[in-house]
Backbone as JSON, one array per atom type, in Angstrom:
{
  "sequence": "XXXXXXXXXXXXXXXXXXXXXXXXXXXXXXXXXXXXXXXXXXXXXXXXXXXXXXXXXXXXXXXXXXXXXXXXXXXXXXXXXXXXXXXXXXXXXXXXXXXXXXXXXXXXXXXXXXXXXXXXXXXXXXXXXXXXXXXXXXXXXXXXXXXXXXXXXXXXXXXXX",
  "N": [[8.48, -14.23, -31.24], [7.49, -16.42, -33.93], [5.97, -17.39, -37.23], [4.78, -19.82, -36.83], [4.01, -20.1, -33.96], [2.72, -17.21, -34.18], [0.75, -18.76, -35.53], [-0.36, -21.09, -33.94], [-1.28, -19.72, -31.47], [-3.56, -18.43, -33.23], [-4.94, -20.21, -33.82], [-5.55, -21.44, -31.32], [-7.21, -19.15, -29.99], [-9.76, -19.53, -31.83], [-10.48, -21.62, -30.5], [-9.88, -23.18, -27.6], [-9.66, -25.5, -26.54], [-8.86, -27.14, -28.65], [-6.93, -29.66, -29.96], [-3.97, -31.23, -29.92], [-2.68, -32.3, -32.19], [-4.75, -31.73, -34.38], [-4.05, -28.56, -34.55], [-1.02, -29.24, -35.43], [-1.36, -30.67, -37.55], [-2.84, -28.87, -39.5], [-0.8, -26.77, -39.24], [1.32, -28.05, -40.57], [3.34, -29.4, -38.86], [5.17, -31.3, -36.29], [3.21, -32.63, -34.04], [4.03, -32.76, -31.17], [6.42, -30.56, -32.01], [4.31, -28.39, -31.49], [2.87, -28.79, -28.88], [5.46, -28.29, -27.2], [5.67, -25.61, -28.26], [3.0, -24.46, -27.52], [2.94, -25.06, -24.5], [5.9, -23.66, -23.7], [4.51, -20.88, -24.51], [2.75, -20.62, -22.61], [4.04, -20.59, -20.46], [5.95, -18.48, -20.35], [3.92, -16.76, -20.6], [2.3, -15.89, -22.56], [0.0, -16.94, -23.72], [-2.87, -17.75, -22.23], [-4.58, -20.39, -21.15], [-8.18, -21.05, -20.66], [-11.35, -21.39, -19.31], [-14.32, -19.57, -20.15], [-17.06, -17.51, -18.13], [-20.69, -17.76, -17.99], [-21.55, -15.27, -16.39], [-24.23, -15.02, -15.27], [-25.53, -17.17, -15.99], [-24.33, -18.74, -13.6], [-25.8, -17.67, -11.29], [-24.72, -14.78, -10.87], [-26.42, -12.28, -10.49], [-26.02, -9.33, -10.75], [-23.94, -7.83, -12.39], [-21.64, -5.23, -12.82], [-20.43, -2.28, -13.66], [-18.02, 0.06, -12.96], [-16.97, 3.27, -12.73], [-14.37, 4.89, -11.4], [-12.97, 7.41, -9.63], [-9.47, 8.7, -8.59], [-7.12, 10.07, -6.15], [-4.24, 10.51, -8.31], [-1.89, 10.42, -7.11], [-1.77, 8.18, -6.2], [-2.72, 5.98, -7.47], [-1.14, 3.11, -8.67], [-1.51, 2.03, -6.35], [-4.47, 1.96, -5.21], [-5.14, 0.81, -7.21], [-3.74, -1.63, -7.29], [-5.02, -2.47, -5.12], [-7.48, -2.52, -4.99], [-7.42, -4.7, -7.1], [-7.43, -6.91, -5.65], [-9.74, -7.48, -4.61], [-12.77, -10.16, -4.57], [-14.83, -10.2, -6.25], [-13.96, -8.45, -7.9], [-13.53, -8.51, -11.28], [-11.97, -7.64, -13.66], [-10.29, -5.1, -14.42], [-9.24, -1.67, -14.84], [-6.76, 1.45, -16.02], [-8.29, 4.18, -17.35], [-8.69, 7.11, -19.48], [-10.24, 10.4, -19.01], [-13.28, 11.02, -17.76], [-12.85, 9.46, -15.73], [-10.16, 7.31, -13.22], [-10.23, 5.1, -13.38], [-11.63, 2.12, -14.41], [-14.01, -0.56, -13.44], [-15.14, -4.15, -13.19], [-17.12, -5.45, -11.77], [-18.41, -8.71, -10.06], [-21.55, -9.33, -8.96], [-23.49, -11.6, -6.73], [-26.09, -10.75, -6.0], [-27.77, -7.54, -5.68], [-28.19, -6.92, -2.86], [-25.52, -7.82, -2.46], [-23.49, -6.05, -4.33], [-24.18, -3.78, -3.3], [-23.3, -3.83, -0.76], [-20.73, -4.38, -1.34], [-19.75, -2.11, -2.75], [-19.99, -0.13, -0.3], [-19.15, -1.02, 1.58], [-16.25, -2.22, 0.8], [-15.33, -0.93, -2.13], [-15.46, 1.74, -1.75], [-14.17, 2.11, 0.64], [-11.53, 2.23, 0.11], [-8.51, 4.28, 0.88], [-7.86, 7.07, -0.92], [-9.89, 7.0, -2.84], [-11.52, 8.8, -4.65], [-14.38, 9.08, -5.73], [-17.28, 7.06, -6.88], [-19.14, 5.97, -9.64], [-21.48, 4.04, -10.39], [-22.71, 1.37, -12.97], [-24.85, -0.59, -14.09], [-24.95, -3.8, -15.56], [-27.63, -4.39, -17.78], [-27.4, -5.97, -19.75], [-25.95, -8.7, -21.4], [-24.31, -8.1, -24.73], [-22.04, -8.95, -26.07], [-19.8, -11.13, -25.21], [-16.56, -12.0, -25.66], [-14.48, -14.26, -26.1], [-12.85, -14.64, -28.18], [-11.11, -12.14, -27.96], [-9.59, -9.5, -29.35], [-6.05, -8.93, -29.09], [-6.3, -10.27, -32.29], [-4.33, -12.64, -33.47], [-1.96, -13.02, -36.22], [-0.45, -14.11, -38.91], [0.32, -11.73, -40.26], [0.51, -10.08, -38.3], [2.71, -8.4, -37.05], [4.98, -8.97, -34.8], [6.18, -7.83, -31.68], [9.15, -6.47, -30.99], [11.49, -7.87, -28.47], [11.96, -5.76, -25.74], [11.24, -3.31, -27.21], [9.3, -0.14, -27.36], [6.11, 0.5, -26.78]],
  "CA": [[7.41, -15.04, -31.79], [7.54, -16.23, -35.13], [4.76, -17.34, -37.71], [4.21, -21.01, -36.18], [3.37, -19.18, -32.46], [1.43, -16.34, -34.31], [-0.26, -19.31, -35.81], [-0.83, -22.04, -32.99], [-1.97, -18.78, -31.37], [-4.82, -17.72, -33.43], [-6.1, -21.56, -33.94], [-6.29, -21.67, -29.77], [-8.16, -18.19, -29.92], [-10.59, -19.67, -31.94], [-10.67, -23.05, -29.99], [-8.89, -23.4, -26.66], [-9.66, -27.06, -26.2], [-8.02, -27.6, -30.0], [-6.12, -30.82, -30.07], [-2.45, -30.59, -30.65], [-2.74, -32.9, -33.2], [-5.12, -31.14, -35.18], [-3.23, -28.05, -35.21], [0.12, -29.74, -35.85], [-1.89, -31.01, -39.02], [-3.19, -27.45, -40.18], [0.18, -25.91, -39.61], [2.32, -28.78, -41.11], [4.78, -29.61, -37.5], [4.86, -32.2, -35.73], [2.22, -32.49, -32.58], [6.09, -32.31, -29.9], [6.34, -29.09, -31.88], [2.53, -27.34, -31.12], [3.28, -29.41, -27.61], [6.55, -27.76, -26.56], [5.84, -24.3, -27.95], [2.36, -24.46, -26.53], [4.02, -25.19, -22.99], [6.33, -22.56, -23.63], [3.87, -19.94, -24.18], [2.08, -20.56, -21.68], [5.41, -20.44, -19.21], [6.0, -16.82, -20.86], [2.95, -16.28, -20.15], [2.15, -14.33, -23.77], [-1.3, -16.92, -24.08], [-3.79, -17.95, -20.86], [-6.28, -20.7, -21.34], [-9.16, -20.4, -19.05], [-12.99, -21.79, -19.14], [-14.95, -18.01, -19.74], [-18.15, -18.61, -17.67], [-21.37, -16.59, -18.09], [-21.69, -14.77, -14.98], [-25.71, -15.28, -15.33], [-26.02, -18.63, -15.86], [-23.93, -19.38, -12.43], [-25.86, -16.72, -10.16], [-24.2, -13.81, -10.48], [-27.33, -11.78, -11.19], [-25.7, -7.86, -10.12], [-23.15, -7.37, -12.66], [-21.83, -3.75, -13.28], [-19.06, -1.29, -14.21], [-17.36, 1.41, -12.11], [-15.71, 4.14, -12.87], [-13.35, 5.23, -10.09], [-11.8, 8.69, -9.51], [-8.69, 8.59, -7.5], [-6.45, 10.8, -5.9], [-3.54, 10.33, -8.49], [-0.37, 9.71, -6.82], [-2.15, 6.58, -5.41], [-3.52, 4.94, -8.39], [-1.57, 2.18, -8.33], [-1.68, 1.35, -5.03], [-5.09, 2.01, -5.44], [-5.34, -0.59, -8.14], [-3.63, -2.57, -6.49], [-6.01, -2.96, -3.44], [-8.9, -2.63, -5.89], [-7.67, -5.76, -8.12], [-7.6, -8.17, -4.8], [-11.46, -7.76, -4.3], [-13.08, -11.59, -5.01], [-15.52, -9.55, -7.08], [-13.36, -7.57, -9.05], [-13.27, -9.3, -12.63], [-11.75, -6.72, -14.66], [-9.79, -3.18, -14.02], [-8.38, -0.76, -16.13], [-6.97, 2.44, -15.92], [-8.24, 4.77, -18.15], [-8.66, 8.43, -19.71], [-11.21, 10.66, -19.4], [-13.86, 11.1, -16.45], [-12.41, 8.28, -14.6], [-9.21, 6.82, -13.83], [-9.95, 3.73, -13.68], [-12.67, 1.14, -14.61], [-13.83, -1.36, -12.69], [-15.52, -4.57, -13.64], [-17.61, -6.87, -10.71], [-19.93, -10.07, -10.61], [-21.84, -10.0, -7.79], [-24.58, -12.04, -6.71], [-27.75, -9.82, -5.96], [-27.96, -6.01, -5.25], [-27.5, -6.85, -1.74], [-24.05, -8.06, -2.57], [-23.29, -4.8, -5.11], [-24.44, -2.57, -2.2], [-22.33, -4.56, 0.39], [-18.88, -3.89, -1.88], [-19.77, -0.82, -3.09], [-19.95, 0.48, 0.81], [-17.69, -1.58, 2.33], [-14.67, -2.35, 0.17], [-14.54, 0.3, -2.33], [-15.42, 3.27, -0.86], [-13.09, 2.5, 2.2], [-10.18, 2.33, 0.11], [-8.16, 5.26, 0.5], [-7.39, 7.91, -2.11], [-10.63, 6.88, -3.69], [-12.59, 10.66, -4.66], [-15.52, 9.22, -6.1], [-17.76, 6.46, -7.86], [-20.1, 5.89, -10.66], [-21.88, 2.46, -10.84], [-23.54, 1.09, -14.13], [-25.85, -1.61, -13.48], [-25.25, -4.41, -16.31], [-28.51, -5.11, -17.78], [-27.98, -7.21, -20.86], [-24.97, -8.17, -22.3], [-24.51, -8.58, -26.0], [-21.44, -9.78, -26.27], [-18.59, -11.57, -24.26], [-15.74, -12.07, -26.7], [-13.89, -15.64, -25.9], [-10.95, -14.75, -29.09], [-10.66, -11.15, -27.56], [-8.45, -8.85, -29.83], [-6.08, -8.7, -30.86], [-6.33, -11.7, -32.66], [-3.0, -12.67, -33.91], [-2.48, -13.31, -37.61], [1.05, -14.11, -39.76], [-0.01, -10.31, -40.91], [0.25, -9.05, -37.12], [3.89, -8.12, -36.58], [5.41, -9.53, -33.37], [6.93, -7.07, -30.99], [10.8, -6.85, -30.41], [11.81, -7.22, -27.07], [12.78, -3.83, -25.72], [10.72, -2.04, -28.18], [8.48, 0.82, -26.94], [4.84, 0.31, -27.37]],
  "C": [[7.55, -15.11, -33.3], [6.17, -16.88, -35.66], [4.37, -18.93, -36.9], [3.67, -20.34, -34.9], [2.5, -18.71, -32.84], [0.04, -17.61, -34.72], [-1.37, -20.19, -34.64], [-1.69, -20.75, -31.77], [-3.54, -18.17, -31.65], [-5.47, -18.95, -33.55], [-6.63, -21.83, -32.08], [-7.1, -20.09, -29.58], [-9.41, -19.01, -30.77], [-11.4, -21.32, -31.37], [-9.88, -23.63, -28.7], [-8.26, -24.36, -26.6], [-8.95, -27.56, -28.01], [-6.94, -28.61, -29.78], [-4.92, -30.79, -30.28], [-2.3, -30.83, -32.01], [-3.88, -32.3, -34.49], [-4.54, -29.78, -35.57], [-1.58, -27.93, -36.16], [-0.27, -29.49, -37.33], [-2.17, -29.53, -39.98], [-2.0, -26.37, -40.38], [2.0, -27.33, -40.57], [3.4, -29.33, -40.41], [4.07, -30.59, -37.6], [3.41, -31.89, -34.58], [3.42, -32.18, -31.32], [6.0, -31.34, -30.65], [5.57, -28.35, -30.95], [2.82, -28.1, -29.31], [4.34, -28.55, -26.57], [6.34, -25.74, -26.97], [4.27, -23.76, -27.47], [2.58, -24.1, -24.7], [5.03, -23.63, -22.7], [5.58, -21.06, -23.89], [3.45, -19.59, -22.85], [2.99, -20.15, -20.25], [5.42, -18.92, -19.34], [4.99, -16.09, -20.6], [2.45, -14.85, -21.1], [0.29, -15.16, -23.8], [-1.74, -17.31, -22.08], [-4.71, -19.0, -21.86], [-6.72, -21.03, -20.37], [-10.41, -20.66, -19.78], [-13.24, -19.95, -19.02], [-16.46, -18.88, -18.91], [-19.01, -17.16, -17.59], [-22.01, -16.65, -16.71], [-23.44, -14.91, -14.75], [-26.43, -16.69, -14.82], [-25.55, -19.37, -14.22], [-24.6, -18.31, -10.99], [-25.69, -15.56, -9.79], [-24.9, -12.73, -11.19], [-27.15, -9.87, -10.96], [-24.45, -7.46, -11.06], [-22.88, -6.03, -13.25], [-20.39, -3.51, -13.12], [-19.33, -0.1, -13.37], [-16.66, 1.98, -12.51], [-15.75, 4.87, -11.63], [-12.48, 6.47, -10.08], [-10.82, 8.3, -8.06], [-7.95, 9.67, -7.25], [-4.96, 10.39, -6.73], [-2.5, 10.15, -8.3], [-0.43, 8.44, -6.48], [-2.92, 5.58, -6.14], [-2.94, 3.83, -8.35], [-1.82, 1.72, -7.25], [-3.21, 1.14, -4.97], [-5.87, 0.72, -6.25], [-5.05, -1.84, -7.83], [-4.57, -3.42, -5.69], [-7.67, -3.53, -4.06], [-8.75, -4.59, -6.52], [-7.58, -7.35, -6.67], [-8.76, -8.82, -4.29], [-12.12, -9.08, -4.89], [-13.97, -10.91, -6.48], [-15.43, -8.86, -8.26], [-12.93, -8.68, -10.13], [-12.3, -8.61, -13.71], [-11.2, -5.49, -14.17], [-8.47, -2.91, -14.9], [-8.03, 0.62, -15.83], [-6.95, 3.18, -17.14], [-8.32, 6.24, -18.35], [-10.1, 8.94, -19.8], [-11.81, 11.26, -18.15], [-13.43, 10.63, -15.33], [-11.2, 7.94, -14.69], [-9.4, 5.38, -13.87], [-11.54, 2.81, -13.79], [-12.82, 0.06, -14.08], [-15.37, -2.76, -13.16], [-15.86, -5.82, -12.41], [-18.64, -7.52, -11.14], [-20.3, -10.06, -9.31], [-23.63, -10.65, -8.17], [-26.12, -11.85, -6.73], [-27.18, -8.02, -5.59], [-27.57, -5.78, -4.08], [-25.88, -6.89, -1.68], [-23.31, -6.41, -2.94], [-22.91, -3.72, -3.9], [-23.36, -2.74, -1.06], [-20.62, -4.1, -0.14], [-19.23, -2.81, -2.61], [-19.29, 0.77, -1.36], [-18.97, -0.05, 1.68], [-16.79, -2.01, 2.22], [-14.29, -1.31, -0.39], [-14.59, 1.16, -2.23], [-14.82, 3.71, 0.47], [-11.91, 2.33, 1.42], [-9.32, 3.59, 0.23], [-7.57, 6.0, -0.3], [-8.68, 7.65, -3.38], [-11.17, 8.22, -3.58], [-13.94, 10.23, -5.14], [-15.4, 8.19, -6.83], [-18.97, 6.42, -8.61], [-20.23, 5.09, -10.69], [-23.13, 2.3, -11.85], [-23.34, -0.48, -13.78], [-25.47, -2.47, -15.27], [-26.37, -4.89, -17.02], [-28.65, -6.29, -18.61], [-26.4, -7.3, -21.6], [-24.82, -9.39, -23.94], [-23.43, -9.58, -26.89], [-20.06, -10.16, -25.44], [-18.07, -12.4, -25.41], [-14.49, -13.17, -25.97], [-12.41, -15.31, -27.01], [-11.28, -13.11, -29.07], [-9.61, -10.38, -28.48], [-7.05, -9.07, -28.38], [-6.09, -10.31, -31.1], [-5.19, -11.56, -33.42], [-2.88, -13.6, -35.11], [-0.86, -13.62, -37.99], [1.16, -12.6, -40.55], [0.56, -9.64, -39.71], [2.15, -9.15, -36.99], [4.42, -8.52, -35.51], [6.06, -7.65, -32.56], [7.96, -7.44, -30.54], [10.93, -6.39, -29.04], [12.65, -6.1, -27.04], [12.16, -2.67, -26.5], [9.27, -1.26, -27.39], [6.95, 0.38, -27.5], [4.14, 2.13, -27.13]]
}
């Protein structure tokens, strides 16, 4: 990635729907530049654009966070099975209490209760969950770190993170 990418980059973080032609203009290319390496991101699959949609406004009045203990040799598989759930929005594995975090939209409490008892607590190698009830959220972040700058360094393929 060089600085045109990092750039056409951080102008679609702050604007998905951004015109080609207006960033062309702001970075000095053509519009067939921002066009073709657009395209090619997106093939590479380094950006995603995607409609965010607030899980509220469409119904989905039960949203909450899980943390998930597993029997560690079976995390991913685990994760695996976990990330195919319609419900599942989000999963992470992380450090700490839990290995992994889990992020659903469901529709009412009934729903919650319904995949809480009958998806992920039948998966096996699960040891235990914790569910936090969403009540309010403050912010849902549309240009998501990192946000990518002509400052932010690229990463060389092959290089260790």
């Amino acid at each position: 990635m060089d600085y045109i990418d990092q750039e056409i980059i951080l102008q679609l973080q702050n604007n998905g729907r951004m015109p080609f032609t207006d960033i062309a203009k702001e970075l000095g290319v053509s519009e067939g530049t921002i066009r073709n390496r657009v395209a090619r991101l997106l093939e590479e699959k380094v950006i995603y654009i995607v409609a965010m949609v607030d899980p509220a406004q469409v119904g989905f009045d039960a949203p909450a966070m899980i943390g998930v203990s597993v029997d560690p040799p079976q995390i991913d598989s685990i994760a695996e099975t976990i990330s195919n759930f319609t419900e599942v929005s989000y999963l992470i594995m992380v450090s700490g209490e839990f290995d992994l975090f889990v992020e659903v939209l469901c529709r009412d409490r009934d729903h919650l209760a319904n995949f809480l008892n009958q998806k992920l607590r039948r998966v096996p190698g699960i040891v235990g969950t914790k569910t936090f009830m969403t009540l309010k959220t403050y912010k849902m972040a549309y240009g998501a770190q990192p946000i990518i700058s002509s400052k932010t360094k690229p990463r060389e393929s092959g290089e260790e993170t």
